[in-house]
TIKERO-12550 format. One record per residue (C-alpha): residue number from 1; x, y, z; residue in one letter. Coordinates in steps of 0.1 Angstrom, whole numbers. Layout:
! TIKERO-12550
{num = NUM	px = X	py = Y	pz = Z	residuo = A} .
...
! end
This chain:
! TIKERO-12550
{num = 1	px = 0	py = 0	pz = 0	residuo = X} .
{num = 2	px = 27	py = 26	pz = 5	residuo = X} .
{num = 3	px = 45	py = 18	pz = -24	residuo = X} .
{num = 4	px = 12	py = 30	pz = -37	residuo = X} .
{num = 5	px = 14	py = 64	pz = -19	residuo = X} .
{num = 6	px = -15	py = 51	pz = 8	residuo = X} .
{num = 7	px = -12	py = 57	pz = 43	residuo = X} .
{num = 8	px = -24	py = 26	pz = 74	residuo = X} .
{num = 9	px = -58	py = 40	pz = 75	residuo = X} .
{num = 10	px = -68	py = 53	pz = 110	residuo = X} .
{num = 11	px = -100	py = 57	pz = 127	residuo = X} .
{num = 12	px = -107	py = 96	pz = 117	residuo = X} .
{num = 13	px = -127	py = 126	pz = 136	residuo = X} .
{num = 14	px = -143	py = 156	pz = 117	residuo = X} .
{num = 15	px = -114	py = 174	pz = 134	residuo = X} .
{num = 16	px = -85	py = 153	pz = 118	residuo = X} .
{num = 17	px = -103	py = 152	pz = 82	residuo = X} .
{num = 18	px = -108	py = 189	pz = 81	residuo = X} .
{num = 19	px = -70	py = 194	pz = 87	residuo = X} .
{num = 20	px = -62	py = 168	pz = 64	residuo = X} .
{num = 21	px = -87	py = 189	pz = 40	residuo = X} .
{num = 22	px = -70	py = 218	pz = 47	residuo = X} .
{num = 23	px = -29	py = 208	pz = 41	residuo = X} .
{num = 24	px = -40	py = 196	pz = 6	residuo = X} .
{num = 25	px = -66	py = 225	pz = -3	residuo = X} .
{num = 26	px = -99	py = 209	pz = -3	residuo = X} .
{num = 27	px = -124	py = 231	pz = -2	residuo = X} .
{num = 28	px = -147	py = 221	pz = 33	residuo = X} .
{num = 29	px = -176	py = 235	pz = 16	residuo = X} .
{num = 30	px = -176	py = 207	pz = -7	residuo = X} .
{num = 31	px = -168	py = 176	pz = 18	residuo = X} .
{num = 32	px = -198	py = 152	pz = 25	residuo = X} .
{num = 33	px = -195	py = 133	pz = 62	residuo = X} .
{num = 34	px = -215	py = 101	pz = 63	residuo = X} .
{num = 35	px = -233	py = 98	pz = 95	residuo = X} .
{num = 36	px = -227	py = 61	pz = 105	residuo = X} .
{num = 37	px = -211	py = 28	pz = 89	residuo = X} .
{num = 38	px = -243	py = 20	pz = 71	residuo = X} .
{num = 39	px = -240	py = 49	pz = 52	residuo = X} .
{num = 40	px = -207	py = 43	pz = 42	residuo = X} .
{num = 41	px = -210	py = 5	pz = 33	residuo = X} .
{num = 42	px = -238	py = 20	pz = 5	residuo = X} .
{num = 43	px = -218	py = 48	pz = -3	residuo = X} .
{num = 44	px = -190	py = 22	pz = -12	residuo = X} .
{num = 45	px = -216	py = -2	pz = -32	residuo = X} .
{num = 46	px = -229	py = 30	pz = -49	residuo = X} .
{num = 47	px = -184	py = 39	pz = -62	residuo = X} .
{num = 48	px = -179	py = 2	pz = -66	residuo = X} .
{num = 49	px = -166	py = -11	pz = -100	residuo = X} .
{num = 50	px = -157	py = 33	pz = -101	residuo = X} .
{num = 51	px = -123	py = 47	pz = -107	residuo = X} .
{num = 52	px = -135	py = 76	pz = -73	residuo = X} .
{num = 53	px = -155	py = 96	pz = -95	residuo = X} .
{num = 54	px = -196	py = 95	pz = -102	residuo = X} .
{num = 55	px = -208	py = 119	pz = -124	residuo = X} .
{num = 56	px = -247	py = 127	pz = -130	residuo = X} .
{num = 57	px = -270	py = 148	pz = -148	residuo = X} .
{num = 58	px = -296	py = 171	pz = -131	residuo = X} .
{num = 59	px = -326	py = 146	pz = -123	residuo = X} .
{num = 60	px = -293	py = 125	pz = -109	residuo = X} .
{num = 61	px = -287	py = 102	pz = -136	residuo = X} .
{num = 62	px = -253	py = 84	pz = -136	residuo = X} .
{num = 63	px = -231	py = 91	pz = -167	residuo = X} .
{num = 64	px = -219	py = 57	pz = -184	residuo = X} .
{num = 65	px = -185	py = 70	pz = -193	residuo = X} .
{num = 66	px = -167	py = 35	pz = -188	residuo = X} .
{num = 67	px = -170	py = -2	pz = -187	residuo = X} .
{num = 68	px = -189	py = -12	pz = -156	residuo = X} .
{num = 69	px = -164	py = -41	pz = -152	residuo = X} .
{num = 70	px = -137	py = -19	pz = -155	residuo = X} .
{num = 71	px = -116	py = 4	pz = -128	residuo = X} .
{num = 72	px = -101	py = 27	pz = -148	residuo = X} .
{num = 73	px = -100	py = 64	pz = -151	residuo = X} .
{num = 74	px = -83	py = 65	pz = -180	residuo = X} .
{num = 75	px = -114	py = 84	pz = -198	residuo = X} .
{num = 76	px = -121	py = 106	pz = -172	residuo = X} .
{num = 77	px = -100	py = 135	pz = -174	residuo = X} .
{num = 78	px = -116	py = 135	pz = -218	residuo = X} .
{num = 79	px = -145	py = 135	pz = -201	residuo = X} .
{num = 80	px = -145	py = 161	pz = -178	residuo = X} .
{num = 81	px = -126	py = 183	pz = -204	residuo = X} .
{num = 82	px = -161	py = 180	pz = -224	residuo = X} .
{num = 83	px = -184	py = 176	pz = -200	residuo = X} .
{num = 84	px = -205	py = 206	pz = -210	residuo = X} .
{num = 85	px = -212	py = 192	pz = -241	residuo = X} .
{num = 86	px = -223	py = 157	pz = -232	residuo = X} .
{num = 87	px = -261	py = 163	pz = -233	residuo = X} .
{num = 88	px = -276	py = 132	pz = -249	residuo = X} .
{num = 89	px = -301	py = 108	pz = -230	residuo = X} .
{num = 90	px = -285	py = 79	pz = -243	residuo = X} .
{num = 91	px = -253	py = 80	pz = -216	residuo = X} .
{num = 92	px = -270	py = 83	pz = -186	residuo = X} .
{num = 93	px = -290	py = 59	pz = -169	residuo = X} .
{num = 94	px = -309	py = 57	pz = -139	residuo = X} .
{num = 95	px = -288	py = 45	pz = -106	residuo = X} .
{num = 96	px = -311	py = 34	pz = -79	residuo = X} .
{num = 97	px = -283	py = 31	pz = -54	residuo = X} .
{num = 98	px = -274	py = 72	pz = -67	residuo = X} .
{num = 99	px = -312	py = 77	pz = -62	residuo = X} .
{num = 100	px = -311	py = 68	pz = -32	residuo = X} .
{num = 101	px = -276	py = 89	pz = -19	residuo = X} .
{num = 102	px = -296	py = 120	pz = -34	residuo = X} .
{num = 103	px = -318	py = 114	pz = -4	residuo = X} .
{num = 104	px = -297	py = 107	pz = 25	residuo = X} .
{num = 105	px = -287	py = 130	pz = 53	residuo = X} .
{num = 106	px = -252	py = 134	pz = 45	residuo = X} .
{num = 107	px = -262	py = 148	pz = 10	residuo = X} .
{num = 108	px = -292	py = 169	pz = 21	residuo = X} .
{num = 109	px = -271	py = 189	pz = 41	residuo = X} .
{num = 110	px = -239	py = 197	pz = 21	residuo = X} .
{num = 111	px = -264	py = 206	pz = -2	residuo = X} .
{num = 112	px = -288	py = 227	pz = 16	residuo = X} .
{num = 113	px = -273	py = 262	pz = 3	residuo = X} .
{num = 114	px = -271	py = 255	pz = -35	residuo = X} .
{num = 115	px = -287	py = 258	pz = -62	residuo = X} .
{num = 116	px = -296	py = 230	pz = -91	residuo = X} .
{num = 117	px = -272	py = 221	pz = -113	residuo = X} .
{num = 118	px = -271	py = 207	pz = -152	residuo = X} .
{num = 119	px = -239	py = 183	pz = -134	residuo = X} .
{num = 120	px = -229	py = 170	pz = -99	residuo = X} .
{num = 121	px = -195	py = 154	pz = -96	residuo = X} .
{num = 122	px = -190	py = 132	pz = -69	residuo = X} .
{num = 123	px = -157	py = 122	pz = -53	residuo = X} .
{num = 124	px = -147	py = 93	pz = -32	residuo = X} .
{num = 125	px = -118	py = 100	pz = -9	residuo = X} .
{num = 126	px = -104	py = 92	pz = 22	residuo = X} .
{num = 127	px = -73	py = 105	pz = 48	residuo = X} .
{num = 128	px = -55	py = 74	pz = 40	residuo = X} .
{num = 129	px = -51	py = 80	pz = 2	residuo = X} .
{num = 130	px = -21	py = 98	pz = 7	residuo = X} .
{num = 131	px = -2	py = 114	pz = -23	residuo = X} .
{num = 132	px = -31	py = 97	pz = -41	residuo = X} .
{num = 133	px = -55	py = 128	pz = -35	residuo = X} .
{num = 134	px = -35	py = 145	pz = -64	residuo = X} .
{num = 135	px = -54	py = 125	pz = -89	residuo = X} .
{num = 136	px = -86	py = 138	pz = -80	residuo = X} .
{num = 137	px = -75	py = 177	pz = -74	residuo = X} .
{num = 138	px = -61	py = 171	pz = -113	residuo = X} .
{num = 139	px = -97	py = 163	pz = -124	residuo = X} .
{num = 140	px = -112	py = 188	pz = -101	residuo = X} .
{num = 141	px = -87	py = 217	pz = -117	residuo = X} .
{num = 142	px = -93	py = 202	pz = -153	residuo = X} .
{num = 143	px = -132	py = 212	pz = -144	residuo = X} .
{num = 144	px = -125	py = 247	pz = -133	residuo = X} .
{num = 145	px = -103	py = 253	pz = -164	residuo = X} .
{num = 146	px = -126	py = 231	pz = -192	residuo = X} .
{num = 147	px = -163	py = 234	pz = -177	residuo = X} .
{num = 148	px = -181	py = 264	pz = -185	residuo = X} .
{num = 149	px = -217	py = 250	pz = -175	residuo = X} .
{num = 150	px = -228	py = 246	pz = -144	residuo = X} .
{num = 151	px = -221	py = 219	pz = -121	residuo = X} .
{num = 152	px = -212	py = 211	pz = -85	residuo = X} .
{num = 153	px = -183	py = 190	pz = -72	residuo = X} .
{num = 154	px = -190	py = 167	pz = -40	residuo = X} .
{num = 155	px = -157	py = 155	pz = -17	residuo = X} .
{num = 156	px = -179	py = 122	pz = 1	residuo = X} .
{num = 157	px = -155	py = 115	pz = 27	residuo = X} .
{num = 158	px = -152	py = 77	pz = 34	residuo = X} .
{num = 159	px = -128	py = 74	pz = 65	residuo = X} .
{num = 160	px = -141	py = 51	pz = 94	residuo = X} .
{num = 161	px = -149	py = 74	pz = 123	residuo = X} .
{num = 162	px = -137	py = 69	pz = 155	residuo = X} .
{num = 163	px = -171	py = 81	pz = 168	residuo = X} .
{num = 164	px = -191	py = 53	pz = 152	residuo = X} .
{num = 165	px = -170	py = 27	pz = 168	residuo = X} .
{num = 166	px = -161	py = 43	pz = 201	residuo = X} .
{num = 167	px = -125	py = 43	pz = 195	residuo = X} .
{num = 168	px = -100	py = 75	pz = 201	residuo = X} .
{num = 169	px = -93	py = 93	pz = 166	residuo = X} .
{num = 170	px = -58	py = 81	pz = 146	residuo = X} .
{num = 171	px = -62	py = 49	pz = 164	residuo = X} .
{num = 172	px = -44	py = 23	pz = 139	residuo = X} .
{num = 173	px = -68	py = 4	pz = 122	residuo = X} .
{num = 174	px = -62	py = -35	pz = 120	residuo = X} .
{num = 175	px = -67	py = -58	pz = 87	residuo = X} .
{num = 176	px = -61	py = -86	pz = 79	residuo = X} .
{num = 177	px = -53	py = -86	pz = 37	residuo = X} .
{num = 178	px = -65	py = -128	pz = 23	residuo = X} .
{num = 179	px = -48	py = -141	pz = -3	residuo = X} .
{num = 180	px = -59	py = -159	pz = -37	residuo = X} .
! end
């Protein structure tokens, strides 16, 4: 994992992500906090077979910019560079799991203050990703220089909180990796 650039992944507080946020310029705005493990074990369903990024329309249909089978995010910085002009019906399709996200807490109230968009963007990030958070600030900058419509980028925070499992924050956590 660290030859990867990922960090042992600790038990996180809101306090320790927002610093984390912070030292690599995340905007807080932006970051969604799930509110318990359940949340997060559907929020991890919804970004399976995903290279960290969702992207939907504005009735919240996913985009199909890539194989389901496939983990790669090779075509999403091509994407995002022409993501204005992606309008036709036939590459979105309706995600019940994404349905279902648009209704949840944690959404509702990072988005309480905006407006609709034509795009939301979601991320999937955690503390542990280490140098790895690059990748996704290189597709959030290629939307501030390419996109000229308007859309709204989500940072859905997926660190396991010390709070959920009554353990003190940066507490390591223990796995156990199985073999093939």
């Amino acid at each position: 994992m660290r030859a990867s650039g990922f960090k042992t992944p600790r038990y996180e507080s809101e306090e320790r992500i927002s610093s984390f946020a912070k030292s690599n310029g995340i905007d807080e705005n932006k970051i969604v906090l799930l509110n318990d493990s359940i949340e997060q074990n559907k929020t991890l369903k919804l970004f399976s077979n995903s290279p960290g990024i969702i992207i939907a329309d504005s009735e919240f249909n996913r985009l199909n910019f890539q194989n389901k089978k496939e983990n790669c995010s090779a075509p999403v910085e091509n994407l995002l560079m022409s993501l204005c002009d992606v309008q036709s019906n036939n590459f979105y399709y309706a995600d019940s799991n994404l349905i279902a996200f648009r209704k949840s807490i944690a959404f509702y109230k990072a988005s309480q203050n905006k407006s609709s968009s034509a795009h939301y963007i979601f991320f999937l990030w955690n503390t542990s990703m280490g140098k790895n958070i690059k990748k996704i600030k290189a597709w959030e900058h290629i939307l501030t220089e390419h996109a000229n419509c308007n859309y709204q980028t989500y940072w859905i925070n997926c660190d396991y909180m010390a709070e959920w499992y009554s353990f003190k924050p940066g507490k390591k956590i223990r796995y156990k990796l199985e073999r093939k």
